[in-house]
gemmi code that builds the backbone of each chain (N, CA, C; Angstrom):
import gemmi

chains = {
    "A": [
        ("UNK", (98.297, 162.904, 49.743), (98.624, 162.252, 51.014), (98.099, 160.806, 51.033)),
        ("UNK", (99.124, 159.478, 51.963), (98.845, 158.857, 51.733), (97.852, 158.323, 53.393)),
        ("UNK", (96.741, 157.843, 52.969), (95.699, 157.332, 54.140), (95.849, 155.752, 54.104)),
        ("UNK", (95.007, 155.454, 55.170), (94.902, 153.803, 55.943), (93.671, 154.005, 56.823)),
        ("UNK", (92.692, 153.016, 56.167), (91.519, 153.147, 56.918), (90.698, 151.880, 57.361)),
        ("UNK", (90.867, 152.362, 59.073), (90.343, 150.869, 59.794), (89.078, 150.608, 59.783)),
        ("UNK", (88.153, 149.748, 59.392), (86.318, 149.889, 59.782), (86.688, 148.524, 61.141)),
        ("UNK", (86.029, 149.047, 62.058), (86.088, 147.538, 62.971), (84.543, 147.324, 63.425)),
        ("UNK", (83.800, 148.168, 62.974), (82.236, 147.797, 62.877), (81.316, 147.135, 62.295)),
        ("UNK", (80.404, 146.148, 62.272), (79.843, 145.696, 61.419), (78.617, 146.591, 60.471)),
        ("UNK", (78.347, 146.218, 59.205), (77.526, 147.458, 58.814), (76.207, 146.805, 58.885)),
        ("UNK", (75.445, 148.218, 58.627), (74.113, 147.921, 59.624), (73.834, 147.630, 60.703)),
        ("UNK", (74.591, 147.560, 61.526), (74.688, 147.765, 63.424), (74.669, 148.869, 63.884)),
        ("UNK", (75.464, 149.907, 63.210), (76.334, 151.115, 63.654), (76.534, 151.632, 62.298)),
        ("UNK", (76.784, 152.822, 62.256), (77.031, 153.886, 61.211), (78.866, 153.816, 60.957)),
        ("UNK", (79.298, 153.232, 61.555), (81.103, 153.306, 60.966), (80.979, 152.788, 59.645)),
        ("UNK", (80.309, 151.825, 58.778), (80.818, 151.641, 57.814), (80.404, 152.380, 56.606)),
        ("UNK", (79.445, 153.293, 57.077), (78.733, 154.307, 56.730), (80.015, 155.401, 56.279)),
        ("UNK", (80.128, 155.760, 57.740), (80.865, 156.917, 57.810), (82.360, 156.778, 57.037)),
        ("UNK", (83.152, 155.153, 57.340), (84.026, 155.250, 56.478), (84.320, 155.117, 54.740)),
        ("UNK", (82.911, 154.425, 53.850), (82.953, 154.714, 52.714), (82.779, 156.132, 52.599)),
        ("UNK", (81.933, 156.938, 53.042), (82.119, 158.617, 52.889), (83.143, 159.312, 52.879)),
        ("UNK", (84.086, 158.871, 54.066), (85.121, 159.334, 53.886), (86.202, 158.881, 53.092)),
        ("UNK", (86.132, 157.478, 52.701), (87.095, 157.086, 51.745), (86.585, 158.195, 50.567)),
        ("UNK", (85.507, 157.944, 50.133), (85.237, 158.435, 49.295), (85.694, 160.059, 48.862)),
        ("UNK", (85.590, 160.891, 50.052), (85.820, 162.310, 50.110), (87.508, 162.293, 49.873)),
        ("UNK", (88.043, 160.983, 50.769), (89.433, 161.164, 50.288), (90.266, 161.063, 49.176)),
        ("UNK", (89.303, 160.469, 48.277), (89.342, 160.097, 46.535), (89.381, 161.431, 45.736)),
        ("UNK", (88.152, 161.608, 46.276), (87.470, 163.245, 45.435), (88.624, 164.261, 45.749)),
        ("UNK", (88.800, 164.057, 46.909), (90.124, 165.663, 47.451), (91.685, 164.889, 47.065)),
        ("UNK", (91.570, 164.186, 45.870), (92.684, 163.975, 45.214), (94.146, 162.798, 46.021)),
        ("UNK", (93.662, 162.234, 47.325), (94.569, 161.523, 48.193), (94.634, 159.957, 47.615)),
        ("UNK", (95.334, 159.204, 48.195), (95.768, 158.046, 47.681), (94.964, 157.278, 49.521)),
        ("UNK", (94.189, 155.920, 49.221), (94.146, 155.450, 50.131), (94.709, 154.020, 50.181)),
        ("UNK", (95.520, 153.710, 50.543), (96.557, 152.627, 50.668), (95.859, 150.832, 51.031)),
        ("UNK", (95.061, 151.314, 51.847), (94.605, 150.025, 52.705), (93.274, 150.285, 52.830)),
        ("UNK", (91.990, 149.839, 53.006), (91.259, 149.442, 54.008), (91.121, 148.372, 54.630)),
        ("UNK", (91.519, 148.106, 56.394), (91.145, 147.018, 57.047), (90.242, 146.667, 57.821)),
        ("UNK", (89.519, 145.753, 57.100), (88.333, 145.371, 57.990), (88.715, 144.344, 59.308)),
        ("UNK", (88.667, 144.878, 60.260), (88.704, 144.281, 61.476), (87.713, 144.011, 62.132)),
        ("UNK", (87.586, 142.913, 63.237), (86.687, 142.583, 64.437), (85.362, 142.595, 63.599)),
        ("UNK", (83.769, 143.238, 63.817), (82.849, 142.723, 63.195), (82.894, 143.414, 62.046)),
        ("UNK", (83.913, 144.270, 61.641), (83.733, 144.899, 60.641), (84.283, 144.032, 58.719)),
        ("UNK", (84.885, 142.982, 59.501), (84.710, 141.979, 58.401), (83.201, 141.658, 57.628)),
        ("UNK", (82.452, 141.858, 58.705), (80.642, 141.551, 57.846), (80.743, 142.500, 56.717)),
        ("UNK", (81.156, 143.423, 56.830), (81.099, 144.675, 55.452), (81.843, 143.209, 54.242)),
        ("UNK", (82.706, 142.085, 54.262), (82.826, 141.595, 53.224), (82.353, 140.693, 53.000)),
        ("UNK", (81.278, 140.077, 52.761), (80.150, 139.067, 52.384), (79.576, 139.209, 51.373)),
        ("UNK", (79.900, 138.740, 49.909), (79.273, 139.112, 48.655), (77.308, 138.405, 49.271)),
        ("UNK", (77.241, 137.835, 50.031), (75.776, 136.636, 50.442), (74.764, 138.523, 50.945)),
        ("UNK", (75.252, 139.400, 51.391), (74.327, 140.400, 52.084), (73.383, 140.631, 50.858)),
        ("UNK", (72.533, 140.937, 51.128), (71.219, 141.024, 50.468), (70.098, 141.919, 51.612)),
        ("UNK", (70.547, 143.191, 51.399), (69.449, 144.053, 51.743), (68.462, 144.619, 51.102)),
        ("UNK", (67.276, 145.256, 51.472), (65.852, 145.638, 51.009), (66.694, 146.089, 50.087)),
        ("UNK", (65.445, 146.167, 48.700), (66.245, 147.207, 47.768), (66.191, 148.815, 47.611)),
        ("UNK", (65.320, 149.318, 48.741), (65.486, 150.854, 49.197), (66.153, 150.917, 49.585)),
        ("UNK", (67.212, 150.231, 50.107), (68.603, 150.519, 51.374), (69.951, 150.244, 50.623)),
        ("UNK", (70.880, 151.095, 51.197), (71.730, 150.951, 50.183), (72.885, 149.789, 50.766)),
        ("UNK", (73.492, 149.274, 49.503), (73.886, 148.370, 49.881), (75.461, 148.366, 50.088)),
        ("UNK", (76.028, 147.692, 51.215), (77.086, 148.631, 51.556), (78.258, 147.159, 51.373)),
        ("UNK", (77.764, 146.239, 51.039), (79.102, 144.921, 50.807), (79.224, 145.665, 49.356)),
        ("UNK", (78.690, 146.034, 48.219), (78.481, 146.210, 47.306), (79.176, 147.445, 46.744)),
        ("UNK", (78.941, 148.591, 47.551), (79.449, 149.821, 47.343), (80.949, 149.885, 47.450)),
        ("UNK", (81.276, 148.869, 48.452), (82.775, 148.679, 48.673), (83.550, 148.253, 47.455)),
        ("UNK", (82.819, 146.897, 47.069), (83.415, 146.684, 45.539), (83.422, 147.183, 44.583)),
        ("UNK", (82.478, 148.349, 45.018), (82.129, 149.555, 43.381), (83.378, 149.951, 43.697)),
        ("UNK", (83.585, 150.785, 44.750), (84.794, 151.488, 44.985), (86.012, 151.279, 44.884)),
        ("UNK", (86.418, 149.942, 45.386), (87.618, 148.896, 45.015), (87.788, 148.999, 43.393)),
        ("UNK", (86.750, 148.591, 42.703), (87.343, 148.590, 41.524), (87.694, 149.192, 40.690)),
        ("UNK", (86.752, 151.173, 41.097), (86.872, 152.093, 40.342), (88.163, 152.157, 40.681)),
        ("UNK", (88.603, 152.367, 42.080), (89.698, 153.513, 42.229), (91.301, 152.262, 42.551)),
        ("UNK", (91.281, 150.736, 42.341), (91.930, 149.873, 42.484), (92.752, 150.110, 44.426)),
        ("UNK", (91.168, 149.627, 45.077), (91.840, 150.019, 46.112), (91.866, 148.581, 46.972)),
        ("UNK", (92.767, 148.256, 48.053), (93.269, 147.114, 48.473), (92.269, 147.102, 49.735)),
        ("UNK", (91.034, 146.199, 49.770), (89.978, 145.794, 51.072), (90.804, 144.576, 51.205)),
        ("UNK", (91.389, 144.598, 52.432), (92.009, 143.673, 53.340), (90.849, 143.092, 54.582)),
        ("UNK", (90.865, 142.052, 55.084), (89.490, 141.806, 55.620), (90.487, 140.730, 56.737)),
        ("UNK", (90.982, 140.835, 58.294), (91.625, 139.969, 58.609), (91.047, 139.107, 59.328)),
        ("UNK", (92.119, 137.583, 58.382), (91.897, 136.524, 58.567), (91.016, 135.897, 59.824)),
        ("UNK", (91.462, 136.045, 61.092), (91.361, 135.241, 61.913), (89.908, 136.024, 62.455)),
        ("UNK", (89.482, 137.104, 62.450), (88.138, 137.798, 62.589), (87.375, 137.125, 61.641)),
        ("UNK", (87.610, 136.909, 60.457), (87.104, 136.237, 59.547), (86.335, 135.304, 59.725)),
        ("UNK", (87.497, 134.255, 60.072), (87.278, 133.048, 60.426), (85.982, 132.636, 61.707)),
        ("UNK", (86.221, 133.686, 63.021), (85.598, 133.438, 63.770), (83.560, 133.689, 63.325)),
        ("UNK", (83.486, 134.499, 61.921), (82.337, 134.784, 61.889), (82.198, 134.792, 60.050)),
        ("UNK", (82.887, 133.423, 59.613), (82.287, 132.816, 58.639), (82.289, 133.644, 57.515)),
        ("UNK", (83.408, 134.434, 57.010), (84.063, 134.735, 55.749), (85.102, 134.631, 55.159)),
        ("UNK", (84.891, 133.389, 54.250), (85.512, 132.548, 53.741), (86.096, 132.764, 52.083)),
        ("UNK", (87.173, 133.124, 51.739), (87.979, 132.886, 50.500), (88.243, 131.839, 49.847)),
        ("UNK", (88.453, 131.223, 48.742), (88.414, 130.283, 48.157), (89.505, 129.534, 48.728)),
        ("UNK", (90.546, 129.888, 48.918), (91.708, 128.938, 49.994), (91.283, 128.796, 51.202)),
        ("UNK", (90.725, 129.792, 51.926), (90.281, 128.963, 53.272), (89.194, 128.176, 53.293)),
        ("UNK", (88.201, 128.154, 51.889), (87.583, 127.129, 52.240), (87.806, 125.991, 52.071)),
        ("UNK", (88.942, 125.693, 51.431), (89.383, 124.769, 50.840), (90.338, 124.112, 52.335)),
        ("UNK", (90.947, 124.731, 52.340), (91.637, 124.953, 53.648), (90.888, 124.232, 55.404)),
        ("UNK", (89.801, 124.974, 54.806), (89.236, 124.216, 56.345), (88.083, 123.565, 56.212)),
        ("UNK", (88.188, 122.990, 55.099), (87.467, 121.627, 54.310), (86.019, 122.461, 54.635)),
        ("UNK", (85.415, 123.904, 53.633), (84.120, 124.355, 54.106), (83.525, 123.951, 52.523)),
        ("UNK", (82.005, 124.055, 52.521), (81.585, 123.448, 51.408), (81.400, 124.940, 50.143)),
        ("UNK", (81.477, 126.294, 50.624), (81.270, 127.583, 50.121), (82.027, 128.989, 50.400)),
        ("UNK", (82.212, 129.484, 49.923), (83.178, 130.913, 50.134), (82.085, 131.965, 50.001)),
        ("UNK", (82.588, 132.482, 50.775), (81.452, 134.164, 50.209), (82.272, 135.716, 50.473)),
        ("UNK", (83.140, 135.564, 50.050), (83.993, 136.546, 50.224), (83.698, 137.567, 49.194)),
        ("UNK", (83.567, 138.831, 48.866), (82.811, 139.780, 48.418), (84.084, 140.445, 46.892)),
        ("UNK", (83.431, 140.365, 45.888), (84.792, 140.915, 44.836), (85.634, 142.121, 45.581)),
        ("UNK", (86.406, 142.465, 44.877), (87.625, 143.395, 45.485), (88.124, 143.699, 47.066)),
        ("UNK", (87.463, 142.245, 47.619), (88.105, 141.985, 48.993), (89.027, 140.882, 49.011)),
        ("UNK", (90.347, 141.070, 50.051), (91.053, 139.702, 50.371), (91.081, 139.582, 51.532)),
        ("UNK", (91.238, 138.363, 52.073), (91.521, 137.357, 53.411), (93.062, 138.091, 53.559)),
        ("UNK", (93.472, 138.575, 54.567), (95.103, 138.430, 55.250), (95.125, 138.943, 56.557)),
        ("UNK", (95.850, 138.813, 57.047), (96.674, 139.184, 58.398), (96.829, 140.509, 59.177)),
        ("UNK", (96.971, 140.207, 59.810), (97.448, 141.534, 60.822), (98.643, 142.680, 60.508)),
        ("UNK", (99.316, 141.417, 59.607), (100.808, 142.224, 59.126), (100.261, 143.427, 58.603)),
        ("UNK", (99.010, 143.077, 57.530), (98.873, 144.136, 56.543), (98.438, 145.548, 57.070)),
        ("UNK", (97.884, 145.569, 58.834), (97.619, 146.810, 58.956), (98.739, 147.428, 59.625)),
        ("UNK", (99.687, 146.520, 59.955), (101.228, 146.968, 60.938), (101.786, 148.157, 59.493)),
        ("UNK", (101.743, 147.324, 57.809), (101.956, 147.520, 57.052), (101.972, 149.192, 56.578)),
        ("UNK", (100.394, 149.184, 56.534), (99.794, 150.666, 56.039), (99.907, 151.489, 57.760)),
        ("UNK", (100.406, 151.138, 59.062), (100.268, 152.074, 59.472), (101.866, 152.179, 59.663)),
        ("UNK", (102.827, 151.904, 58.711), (104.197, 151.972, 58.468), (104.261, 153.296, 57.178)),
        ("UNK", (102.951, 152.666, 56.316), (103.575, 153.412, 55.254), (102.486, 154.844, 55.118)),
        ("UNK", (101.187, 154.879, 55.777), (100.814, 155.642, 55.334), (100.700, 157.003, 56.029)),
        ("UNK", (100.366, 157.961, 56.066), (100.669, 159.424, 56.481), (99.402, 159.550, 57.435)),
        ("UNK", (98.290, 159.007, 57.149), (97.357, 159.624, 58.139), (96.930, 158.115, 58.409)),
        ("UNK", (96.308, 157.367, 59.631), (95.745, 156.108, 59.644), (93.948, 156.679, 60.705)),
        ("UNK", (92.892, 156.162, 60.057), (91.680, 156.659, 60.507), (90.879, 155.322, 60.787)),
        ("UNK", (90.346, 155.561, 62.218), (89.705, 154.435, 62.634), (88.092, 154.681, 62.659)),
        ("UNK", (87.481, 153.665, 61.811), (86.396, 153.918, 62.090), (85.280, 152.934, 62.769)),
        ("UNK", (84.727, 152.758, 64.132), (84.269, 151.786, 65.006), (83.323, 151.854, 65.613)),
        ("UNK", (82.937, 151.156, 66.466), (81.921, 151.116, 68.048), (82.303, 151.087, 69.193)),
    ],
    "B": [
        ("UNK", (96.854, 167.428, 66.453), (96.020, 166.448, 66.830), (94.431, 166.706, 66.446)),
        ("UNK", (94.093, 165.609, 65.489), (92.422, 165.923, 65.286), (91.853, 164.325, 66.211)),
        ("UNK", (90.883, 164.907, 67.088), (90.061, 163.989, 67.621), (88.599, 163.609, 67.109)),
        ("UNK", (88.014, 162.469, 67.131), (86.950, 162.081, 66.359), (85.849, 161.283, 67.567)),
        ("UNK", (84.411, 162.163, 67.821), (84.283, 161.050, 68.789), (82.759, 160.683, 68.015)),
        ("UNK", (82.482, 159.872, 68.348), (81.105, 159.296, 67.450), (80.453, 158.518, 68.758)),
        ("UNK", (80.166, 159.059, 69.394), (78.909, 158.436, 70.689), (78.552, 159.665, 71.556)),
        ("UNK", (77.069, 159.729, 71.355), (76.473, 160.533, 72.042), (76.961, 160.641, 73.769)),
        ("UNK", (77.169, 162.187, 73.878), (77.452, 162.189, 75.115), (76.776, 161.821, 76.528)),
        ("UNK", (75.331, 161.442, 76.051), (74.632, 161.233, 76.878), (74.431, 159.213, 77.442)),
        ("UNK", (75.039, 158.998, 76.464), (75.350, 157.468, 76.299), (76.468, 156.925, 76.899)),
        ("UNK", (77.538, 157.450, 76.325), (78.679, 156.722, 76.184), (79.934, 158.224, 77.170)),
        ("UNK", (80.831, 158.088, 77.423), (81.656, 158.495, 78.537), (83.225, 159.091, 77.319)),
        ("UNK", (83.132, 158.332, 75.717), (83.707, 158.892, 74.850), (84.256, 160.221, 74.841)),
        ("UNK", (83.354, 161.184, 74.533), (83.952, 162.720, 74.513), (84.363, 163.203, 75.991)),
        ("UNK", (83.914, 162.991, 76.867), (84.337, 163.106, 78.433), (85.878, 162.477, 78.528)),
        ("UNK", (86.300, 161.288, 78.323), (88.008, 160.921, 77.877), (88.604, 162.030, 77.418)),
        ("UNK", (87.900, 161.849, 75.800), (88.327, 162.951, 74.911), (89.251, 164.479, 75.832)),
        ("UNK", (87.805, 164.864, 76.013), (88.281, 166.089, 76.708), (89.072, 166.073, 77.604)),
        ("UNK", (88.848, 165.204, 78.499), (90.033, 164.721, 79.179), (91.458, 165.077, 79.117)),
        ("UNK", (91.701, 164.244, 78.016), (93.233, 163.532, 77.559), (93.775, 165.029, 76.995)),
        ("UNK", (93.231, 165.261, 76.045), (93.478, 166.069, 74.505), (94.020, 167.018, 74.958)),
        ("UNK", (95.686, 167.639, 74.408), (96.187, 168.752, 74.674), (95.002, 169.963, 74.099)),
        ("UNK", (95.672, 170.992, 74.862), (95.177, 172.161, 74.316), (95.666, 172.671, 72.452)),
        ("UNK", (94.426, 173.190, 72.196), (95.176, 173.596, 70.618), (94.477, 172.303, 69.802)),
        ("UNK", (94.010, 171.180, 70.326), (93.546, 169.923, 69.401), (92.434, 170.294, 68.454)),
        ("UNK", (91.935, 169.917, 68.084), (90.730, 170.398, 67.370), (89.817, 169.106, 67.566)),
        ("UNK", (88.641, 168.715, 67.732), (87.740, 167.752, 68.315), (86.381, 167.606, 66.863)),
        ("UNK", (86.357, 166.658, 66.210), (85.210, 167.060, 65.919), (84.039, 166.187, 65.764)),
        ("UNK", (83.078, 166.244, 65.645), (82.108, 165.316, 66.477), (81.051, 164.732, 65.286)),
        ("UNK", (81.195, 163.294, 65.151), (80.486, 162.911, 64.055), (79.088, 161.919, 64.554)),
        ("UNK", (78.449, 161.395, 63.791), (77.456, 160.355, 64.560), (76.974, 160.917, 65.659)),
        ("UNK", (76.753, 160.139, 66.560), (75.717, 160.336, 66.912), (76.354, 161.391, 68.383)),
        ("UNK", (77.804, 161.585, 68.345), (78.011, 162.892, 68.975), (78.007, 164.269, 69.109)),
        ("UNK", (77.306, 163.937, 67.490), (76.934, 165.533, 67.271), (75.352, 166.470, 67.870)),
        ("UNK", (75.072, 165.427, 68.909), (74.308, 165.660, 69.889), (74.929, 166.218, 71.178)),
        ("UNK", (76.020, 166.525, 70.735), (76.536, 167.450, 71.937), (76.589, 168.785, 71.480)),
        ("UNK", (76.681, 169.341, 70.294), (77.061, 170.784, 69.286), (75.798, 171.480, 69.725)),
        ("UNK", (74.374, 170.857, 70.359), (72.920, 171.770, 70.234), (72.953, 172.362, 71.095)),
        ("UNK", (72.873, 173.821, 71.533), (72.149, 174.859, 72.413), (71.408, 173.837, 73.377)),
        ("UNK", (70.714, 174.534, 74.530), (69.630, 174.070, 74.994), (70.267, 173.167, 76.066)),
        ("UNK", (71.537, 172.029, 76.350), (71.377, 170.954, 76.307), (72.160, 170.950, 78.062)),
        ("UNK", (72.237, 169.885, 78.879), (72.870, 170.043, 79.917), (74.715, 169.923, 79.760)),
        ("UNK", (74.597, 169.409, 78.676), (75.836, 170.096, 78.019), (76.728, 171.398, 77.768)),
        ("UNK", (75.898, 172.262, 77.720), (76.121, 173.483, 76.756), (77.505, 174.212, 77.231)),
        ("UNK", (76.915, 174.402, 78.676), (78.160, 175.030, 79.438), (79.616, 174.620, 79.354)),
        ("UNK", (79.275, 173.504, 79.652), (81.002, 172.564, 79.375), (81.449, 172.443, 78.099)),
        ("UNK", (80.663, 172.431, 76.645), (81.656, 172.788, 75.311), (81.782, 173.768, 75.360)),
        ("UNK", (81.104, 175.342, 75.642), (81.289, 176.583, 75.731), (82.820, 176.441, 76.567)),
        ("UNK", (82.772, 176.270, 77.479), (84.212, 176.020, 78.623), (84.889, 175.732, 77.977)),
        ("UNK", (84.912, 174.465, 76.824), (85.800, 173.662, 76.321), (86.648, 174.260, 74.744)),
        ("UNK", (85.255, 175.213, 74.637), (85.528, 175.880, 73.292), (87.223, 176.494, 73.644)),
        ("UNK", (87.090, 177.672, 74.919), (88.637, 177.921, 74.826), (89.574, 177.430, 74.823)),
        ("UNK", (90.015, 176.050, 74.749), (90.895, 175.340, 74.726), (91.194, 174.657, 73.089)),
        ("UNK", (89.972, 174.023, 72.811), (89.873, 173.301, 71.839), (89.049, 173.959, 70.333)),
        ("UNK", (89.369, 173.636, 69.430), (88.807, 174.082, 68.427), (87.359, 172.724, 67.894)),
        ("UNK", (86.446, 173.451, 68.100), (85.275, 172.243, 67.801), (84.832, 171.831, 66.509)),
        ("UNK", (84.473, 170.994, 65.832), (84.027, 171.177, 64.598), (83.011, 169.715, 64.988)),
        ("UNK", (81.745, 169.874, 63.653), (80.758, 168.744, 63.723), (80.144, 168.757, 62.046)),
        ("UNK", (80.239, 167.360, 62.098), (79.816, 166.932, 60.418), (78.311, 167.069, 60.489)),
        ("UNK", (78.563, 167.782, 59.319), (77.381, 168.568, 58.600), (76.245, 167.393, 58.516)),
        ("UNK", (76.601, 166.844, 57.891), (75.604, 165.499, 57.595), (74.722, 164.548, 58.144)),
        ("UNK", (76.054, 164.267, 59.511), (74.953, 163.894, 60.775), (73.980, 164.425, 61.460)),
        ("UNK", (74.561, 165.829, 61.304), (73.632, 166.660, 61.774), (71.889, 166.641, 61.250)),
        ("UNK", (72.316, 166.441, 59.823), (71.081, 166.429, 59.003), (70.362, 165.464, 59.012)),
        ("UNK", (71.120, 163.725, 59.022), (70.538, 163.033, 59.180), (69.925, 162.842, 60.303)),
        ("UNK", (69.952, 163.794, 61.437), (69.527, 163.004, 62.612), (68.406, 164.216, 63.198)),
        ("UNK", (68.434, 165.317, 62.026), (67.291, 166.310, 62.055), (67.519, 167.647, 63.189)),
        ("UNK", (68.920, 167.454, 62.865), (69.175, 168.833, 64.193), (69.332, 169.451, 63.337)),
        ("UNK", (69.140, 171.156, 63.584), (68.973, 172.547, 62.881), (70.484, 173.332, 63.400)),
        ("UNK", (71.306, 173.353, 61.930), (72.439, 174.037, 62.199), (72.356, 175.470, 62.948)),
        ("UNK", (71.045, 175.974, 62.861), (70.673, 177.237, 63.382), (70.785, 177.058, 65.052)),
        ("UNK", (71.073, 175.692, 65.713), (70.617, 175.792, 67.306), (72.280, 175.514, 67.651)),
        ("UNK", (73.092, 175.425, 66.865), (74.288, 175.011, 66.862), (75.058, 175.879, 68.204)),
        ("UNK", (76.011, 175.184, 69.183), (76.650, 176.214, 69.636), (77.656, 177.206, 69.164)),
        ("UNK", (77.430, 178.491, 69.099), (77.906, 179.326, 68.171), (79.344, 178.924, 68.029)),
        ("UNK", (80.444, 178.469, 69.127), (81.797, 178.260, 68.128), (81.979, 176.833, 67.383)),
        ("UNK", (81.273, 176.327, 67.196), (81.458, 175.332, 66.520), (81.049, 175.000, 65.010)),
        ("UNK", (82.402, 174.744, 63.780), (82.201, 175.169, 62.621), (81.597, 173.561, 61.668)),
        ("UNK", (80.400, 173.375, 60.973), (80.182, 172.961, 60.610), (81.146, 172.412, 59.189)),
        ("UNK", (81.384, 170.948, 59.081), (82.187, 170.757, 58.098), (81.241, 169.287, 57.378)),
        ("UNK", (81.599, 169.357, 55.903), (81.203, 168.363, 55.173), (82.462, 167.361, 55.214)),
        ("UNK", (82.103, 165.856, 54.231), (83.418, 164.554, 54.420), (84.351, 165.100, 54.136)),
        ("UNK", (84.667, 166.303, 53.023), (85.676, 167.030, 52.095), (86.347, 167.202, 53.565)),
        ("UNK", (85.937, 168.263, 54.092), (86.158, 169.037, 55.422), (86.699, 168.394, 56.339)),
        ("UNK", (86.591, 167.408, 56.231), (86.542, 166.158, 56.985), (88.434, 165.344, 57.106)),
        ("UNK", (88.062, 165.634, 55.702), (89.613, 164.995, 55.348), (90.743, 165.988, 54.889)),
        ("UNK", (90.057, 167.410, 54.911), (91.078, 168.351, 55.174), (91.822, 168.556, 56.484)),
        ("UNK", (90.679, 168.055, 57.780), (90.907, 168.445, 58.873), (92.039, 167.299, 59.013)),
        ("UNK", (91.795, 165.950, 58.658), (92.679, 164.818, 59.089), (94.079, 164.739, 58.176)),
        ("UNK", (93.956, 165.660, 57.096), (95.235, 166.455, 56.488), (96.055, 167.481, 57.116)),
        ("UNK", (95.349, 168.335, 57.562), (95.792, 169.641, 58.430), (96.187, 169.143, 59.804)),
        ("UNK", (96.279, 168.077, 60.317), (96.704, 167.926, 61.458), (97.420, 166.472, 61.577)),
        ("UNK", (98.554, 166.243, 62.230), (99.272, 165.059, 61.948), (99.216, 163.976, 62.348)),
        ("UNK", (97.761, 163.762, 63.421), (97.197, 162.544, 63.489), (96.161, 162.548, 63.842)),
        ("UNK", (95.262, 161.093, 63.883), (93.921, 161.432, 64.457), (93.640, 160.218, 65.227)),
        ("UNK", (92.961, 160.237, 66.284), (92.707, 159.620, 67.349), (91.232, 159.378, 67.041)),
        ("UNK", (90.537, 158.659, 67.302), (89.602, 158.325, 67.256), (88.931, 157.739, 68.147)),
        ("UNK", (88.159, 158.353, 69.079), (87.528, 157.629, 70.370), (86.080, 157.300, 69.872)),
        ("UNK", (85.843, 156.117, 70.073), (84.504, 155.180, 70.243), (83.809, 154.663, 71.310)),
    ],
}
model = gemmi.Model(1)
for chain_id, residues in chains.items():
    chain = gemmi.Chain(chain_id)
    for i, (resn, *xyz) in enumerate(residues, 1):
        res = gemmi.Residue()
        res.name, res.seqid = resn, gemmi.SeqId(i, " ")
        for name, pos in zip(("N", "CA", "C"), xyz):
            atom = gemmi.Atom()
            atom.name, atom.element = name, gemmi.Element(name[0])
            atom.pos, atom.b_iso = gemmi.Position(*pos), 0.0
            res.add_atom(atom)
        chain.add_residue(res)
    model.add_chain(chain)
structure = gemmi.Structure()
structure.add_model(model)
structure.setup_entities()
């Protein structure tokens, strides 16, 4: 089955971004395809390669890109949330004349389209928030 | 219909909607920090018991653990599920709502 999964929480505020790598994850293991993850509203902070937590704590910009790359999965992070709280891709920084990007590996900058997108194509869509 | 509520009932007005809205037959299941509604004891109790006949309850195993509640105080219809469980339930049913 195919999934779409929203985080609109920031991590380390709240347990959504918690709860949704677990469940991406469980949805991997139980053999499903996950199409999208979109980071929305503060839940764009989950893409900041700059986070740097204690090193007893686990690190959750990080885990995302483990995951992205094992399982080639698409972290969509939209734009204009982005923008308002300073996560920046190499075109938008360029773009809005910034001096640094910190956009996190196996994440991209896009739009709104992309979650109209996965909740077109995919079979189950799961929100995870505050 | 699988419902998802993640705010303690004593906080937030979340599972109170929930119950609300949700046809009969839904299945509800309660993650974070709403799985402070699943314990015996609570001024709760009566109203998921009530609610049990309508709705099918379920609460992640995990939160439970992390937050040091004893599956043993659990209200008896409510079935403990792991993430697996988790995403069977959001398989087994053809959408999921998610109240925050």
């Amino acid at each position: 089955m195919k999934f779409g999964i929203i985080v609109s929480a920031g991590p380390y505020t709240h347990q959504a971004s918690d709860t949704a790598y677990q469940f991406s994850k469980a949805v991997l293991e139980r053999g499903h395809e996950i199409l999208r993850i979109f980071f929305y509203h503060d839940g764009v902070n989950n893409g900041t390669r700059l986070t740097t937590p204690p090193q007893d704590d686990r690190h959750i910009t990080n885990r995302w890109s483990e995951l992205a790359a094992k399982h080639e999965l698409d972290l969509v992070v939209c734009v204009a949330a982005a923008q308002r709280r300073g996560i920046v891709d190499v075109g938008e920084a360029k773009r809005h004349g910034k001096d640094a990007n910190n956009i996190a590996p196996g994440f991209r900058i896009s739009g709104l389209g992309q979650l109209i997108e996965v909740g077109i194509q995919a079979d189950r869509v799961i929100t995870f928030g505050d | 219909m699988l419902h998802t509520v993640n705010k303690s009932p004593y906080e937030k007005g979340s599972l109170d909607t929930c119950l609300r809205l949700a046809k009969q037959g839904s299945t509800i299941l309660l993650i974070e920090d709403a799985v402070y509604a699943a314990i015996t004891g609570s001024s709760l109790e009566s109203k998921i018991r009530q609610a049990s006949k309508q709705y099918e309850f379920c609460v992640l195993g995990p939160d439970l653990k992390a937050r040091g509640l004893d599956e043993a105080k659990l209200i008896d219809s409510i079935r403990v599920v792991d993430y697996g469980g988790f995403v069977d339930l959001a398989v087994s049913h053809d959408r999921v709502q998610s109240w925050l």
